[in-house]
ZAMARGU-4260 file (C-alpha; in steps of 0.2 Angstrom, whole numbers, plus 5000, padded with zeros to 4 digits):
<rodrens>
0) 5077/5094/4860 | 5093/5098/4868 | 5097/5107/4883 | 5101/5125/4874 | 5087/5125/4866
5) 5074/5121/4879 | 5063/5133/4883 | 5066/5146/4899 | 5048/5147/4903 | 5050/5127/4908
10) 5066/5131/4920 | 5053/5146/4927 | 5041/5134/4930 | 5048/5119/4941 | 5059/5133/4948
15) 5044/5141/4953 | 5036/5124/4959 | 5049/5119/4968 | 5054/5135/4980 | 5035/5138/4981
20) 5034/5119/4987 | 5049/5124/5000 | 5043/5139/5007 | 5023/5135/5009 | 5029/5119/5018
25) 5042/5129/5029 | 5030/5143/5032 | 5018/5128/5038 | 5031/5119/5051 | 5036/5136/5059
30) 5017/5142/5061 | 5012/5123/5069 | 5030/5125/5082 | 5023/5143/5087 | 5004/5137/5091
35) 5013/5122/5100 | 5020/5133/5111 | 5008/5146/5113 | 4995/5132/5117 | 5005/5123/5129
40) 5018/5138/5136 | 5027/5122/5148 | 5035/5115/5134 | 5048/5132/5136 | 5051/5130/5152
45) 5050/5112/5157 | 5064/5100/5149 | 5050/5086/5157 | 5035/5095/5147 | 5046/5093/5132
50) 5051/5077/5132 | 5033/5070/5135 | 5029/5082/5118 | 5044/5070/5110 | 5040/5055/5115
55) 5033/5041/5102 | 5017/5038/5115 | 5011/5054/5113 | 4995/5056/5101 | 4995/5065/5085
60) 4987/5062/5068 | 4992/5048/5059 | 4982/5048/5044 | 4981/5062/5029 | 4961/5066/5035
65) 4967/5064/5053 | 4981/5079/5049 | 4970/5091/5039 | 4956/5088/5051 | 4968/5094/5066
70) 4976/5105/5057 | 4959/5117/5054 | 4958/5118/5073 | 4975/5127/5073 | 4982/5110/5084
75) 5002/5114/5080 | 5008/5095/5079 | 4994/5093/5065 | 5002/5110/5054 | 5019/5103/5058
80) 5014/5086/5050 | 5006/5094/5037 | 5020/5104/5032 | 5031/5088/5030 | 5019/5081/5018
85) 5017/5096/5007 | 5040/5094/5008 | 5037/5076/5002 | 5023/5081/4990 | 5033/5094/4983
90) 5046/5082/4971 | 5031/5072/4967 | 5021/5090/4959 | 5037/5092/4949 | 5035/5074/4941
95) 5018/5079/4939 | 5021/5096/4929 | 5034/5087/4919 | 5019/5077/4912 | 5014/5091/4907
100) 5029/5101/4900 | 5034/5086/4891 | 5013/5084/4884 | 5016/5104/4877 | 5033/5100/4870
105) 5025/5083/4860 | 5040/5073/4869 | 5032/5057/4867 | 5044/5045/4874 | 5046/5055/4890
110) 5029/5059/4894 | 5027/5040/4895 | 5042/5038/4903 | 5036/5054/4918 | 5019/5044/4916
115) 5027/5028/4922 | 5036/5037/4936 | 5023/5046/4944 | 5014/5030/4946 | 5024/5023/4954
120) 5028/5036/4967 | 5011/5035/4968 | 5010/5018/4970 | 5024/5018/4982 | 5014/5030/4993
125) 4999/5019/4992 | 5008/5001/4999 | 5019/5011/5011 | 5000/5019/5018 | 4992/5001/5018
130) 5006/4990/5028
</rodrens>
Protein backbone atom coordinates (compact mmCIF):
# COMPACT_ATOMS: atom_id res chain seq x y z
CA UNK A 1 0.00 0.00 0.00
CA UNK A 2 1.41 3.19 -0.77
CA UNK A 3 1.34 6.39 1.09
CA UNK A 4 -1.69 8.07 -1.10
CA UNK A 5 -3.66 5.57 -0.78
CA UNK A 6 -3.40 4.82 2.92
CA UNK A 7 -6.19 5.40 4.77
CA UNK A 8 -6.93 8.95 6.74
CA UNK A 9 -8.72 7.19 9.62
CA UNK A 10 -4.95 5.66 10.44
CA UNK A 11 -3.24 9.42 10.32
CA UNK A 12 -6.47 10.32 12.70
CA UNK A 13 -5.59 7.67 14.87
CA UNK A 14 -1.77 7.91 15.91
CA UNK A 15 -2.45 11.79 15.57
CA UNK A 16 -4.93 11.25 18.00
CA UNK A 17 -2.68 8.91 20.23
CA UNK A 18 0.16 11.02 20.12
CA UNK A 19 -1.34 14.71 21.14
CA UNK A 20 -3.52 12.87 23.50
CA UNK A 21 -0.26 11.19 24.92
CA UNK A 22 1.32 14.97 25.08
CA UNK A 23 -1.25 16.70 26.74
CA UNK A 24 -2.51 13.93 29.51
CA UNK A 25 1.22 13.84 30.44
CA UNK A 26 1.70 17.70 30.35
CA UNK A 27 -1.52 18.18 32.29
CA UNK A 28 -0.10 15.63 34.82
CA UNK A 29 3.54 17.38 35.35
CA UNK A 30 1.80 21.01 35.77
CA UNK A 31 -0.88 19.62 38.39
CA UNK A 32 2.16 17.59 40.36
CA UNK A 33 4.48 21.39 40.21
CA UNK A 34 1.29 23.11 41.60
CA UNK A 35 0.58 20.60 44.75
CA UNK A 36 4.48 20.74 45.17
CA UNK A 37 4.11 24.12 45.86
CA UNK A 38 1.01 24.38 47.59
CA UNK A 39 2.19 21.53 50.04
CA UNK A 40 5.32 23.04 50.72
CA UNK A 41 4.77 27.07 50.01
CA UNK A 42 8.97 27.62 51.07
CA UNK A 43 10.05 26.21 48.09
CA UNK A 44 8.73 30.12 46.50
CA UNK A 45 10.27 31.88 48.58
CA UNK A 46 13.50 30.10 49.74
CA UNK A 47 16.24 29.64 46.91
CA UNK A 48 17.62 27.13 50.16
CA UNK A 49 14.11 25.24 50.37
CA UNK A 50 14.45 24.76 46.62
CA UNK A 51 17.53 23.52 46.31
CA UNK A 52 17.02 20.87 48.92
CA UNK A 53 13.69 19.93 46.59
CA UNK A 54 16.50 19.42 43.71
CA UNK A 55 18.89 17.72 45.30
CA UNK A 56 19.52 13.81 44.21
CA UNK A 57 19.32 12.84 48.27
CA UNK A 58 15.93 13.86 48.44
CA UNK A 59 13.18 10.91 48.54
CA UNK A 60 10.77 10.31 45.79
CA UNK A 61 9.34 7.23 44.21
CA UNK A 62 11.62 5.06 42.40
CA UNK A 63 9.59 2.37 41.29
CA UNK A 64 6.31 2.38 38.85
CA UNK A 65 4.12 0.96 42.13
CA UNK A 66 6.06 3.40 44.23
CA UNK A 67 4.86 6.42 41.73
CA UNK A 68 1.11 5.47 41.34
CA UNK A 69 1.09 4.68 44.91
CA UNK A 70 2.29 8.48 45.85
CA UNK A 71 0.65 9.71 43.23
CA UNK A 72 -3.08 8.75 44.60
CA UNK A 73 -2.17 10.67 47.76
CA UNK A 74 -1.92 13.91 45.59
CA UNK A 75 2.19 13.91 46.75
CA UNK A 76 3.36 16.54 43.55
CA UNK A 77 6.86 14.78 42.90
CA UNK A 78 5.04 11.37 42.42
CA UNK A 79 2.25 13.25 39.58
CA UNK A 80 5.51 14.86 38.10
CA UNK A 81 7.19 11.37 37.80
CA UNK A 82 4.11 10.06 36.67
CA UNK A 83 3.71 12.43 33.96
CA UNK A 84 7.28 11.64 32.55
CA UNK A 85 6.37 7.93 32.15
CA UNK A 86 3.15 8.45 30.47
CA UNK A 87 5.62 11.03 27.83
CA UNK A 88 8.06 8.00 27.57
CA UNK A 89 4.87 5.62 27.34
CA UNK A 90 3.36 7.63 24.82
CA UNK A 91 5.92 6.58 21.47
CA UNK A 92 5.68 3.13 22.86
CA UNK A 93 1.34 3.12 22.54
CA UNK A 94 1.98 4.15 18.91
CA UNK A 95 4.13 1.12 18.13
CA UNK A 96 1.49 -0.72 19.85
CA UNK A 97 -1.61 0.73 17.63
CA UNK A 98 0.41 0.13 14.69
CA UNK A 99 0.26 -3.59 15.45
CA UNK A 100 -2.90 -3.05 15.20
CA UNK A 101 -3.33 -0.79 12.14
CA UNK A 102 -1.13 -2.93 10.32
CA UNK A 103 -3.36 -6.56 11.75
CA UNK A 104 -6.68 -4.36 10.07
CA UNK A 105 -4.93 -3.61 6.89
CA UNK A 106 -3.54 -7.60 6.59
CA UNK A 107 0.16 -5.99 6.26
CA UNK A 108 1.84 -9.10 7.24
CA UNK A 109 5.34 -8.26 6.96
CA UNK A 110 4.99 -5.13 8.99
CA UNK A 111 2.92 -6.43 11.86
CA UNK A 112 5.79 -8.85 12.44
CA UNK A 113 8.25 -6.28 11.84
CA UNK A 114 6.00 -3.71 14.65
CA UNK A 115 5.74 -7.12 16.62
CA UNK A 116 9.54 -7.47 16.84
CA UNK A 117 9.87 -3.71 17.82
CA UNK A 118 7.62 -3.51 20.50
CA UNK A 119 9.51 -6.22 22.08
CA UNK A 120 11.99 -4.95 22.19
CA UNK A 121 11.26 -1.58 23.69
CA UNK A 122 9.66 -3.62 26.02
CA UNK A 123 12.45 -5.69 26.56
CA UNK A 124 14.70 -2.70 26.78
CA UNK A 125 12.55 -1.20 29.53
CA UNK A 126 12.56 -4.42 31.41
CA UNK A 127 16.78 -4.74 31.68
CA UNK A 128 17.04 -0.96 32.11
CA UNK A 129 14.38 -1.56 35.25
CA UNK A 130 16.46 -4.63 36.64
CA UNK A 131 20.23 -3.23 36.55
Amino acid sequence: MTVENEPKWVDVAIARLLRGGVLLSTFIVAAGVVLTFVHHPSYVRSAVALRQLTEPEQAFPHTVRGVVGDARHARGQALITLGLLLLIATPVARVALSIGIFAVERDRLYTAITILVLTLLLLSFVVGAAG
